[in-house]
C-alpha positions, -999 to 999 in steps of 0.1 A, spaced: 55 -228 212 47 -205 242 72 -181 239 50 -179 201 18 -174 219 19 -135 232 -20 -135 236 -24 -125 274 -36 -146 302 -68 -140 322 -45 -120 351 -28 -98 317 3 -117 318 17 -134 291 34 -172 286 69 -152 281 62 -133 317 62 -174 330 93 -185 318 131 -171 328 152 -178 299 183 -167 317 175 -192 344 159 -219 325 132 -221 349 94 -221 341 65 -213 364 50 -240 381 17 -226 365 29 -231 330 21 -271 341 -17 -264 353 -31 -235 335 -60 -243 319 -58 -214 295 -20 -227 286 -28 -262 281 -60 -257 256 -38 -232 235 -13 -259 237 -35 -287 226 -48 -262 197 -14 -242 184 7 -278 189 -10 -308 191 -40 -299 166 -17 -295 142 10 -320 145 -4 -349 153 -23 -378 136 -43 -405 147 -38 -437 132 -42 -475 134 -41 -508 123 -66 -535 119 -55 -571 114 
């Protein structure tokens, strides 16, 4: 989903300036960004996921 999200960072750079396709390697700040994680948590897991449970 990152390489979806062009919307620059607070420092101008991008989530596709973070990752190096041709090496498969990702920045070690792609894994504590807090800017990254709550666009994850909205573009991803907001969508995609559903809470529920069982009472018995």
């Amino acid at each position: 989903m990152l390489h979806k999200a062009g919307l620059p960072l607070n420092d101008g750079m991008t989530p596709d300036d973070l990752i190096n396709r041709d090496m498969n390697e990702a920045a070690l700040r792609v894994m504590n960004d807090k800017k990254l994680y709550d666009r994850e948590m909205e573009q991803v897991f907001a969508r995609t996921w559903l809470l529920l449970y069982h009472e018995s």
